[in-house]
C-alpha positions, 0 to 999 in steps of 0.5 A: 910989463915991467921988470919986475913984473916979469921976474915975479912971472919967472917966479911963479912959471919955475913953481908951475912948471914943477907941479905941471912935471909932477901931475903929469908924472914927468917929474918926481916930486923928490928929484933935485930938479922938481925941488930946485924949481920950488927953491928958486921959484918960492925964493923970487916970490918970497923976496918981492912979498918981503919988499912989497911988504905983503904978510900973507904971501910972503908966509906962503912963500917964505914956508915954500922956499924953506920947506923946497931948502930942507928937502932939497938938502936931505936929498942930496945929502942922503942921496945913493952915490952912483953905481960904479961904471961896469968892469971890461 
């Protein structure tokens, strides 16, 4: 197995990973972990679709890595900020 084999197991292993966590209900499919997963997982294999010049995966992966980016920014933009620590 070569390097780039193993990035595109990465690639794929951040997106499992993510969903695994989730079906399991280990993870909450709108945390900013569960979605930076998506981002950096969709991202690794949208780049290596693109370079090996394979339409149909990069669309999956490029619409995955797009939609993981969009969700990823409203969370944290309209996340709550934390509750202030308690008086003594």
């Amino acid at each position: 197995m070569n390097t780039h084999d193993l990035i595109e197991v990465l690639g794929a292993l951040l997106i499992l990973a993510a969903f695994a966590a989730n079906q399991l209900r280990r993870m909450d499919p709108h945390s900013v972990r569960y979605l930076v997963l998506n981002v950096l997982g969709a991202g690794i294999l949208a780049v290596i679709a693109a370079t090996e010049r394979s339409w149909g995966f990069l669309l999956l992966e490029g619409t995955w890595t797009i939609v993981s980016v969009i969700s990823l920014t409203r969370t944290l933009l309209y996340r709550s900020p934390p509750p202030p620590p308690p008086e003594s």
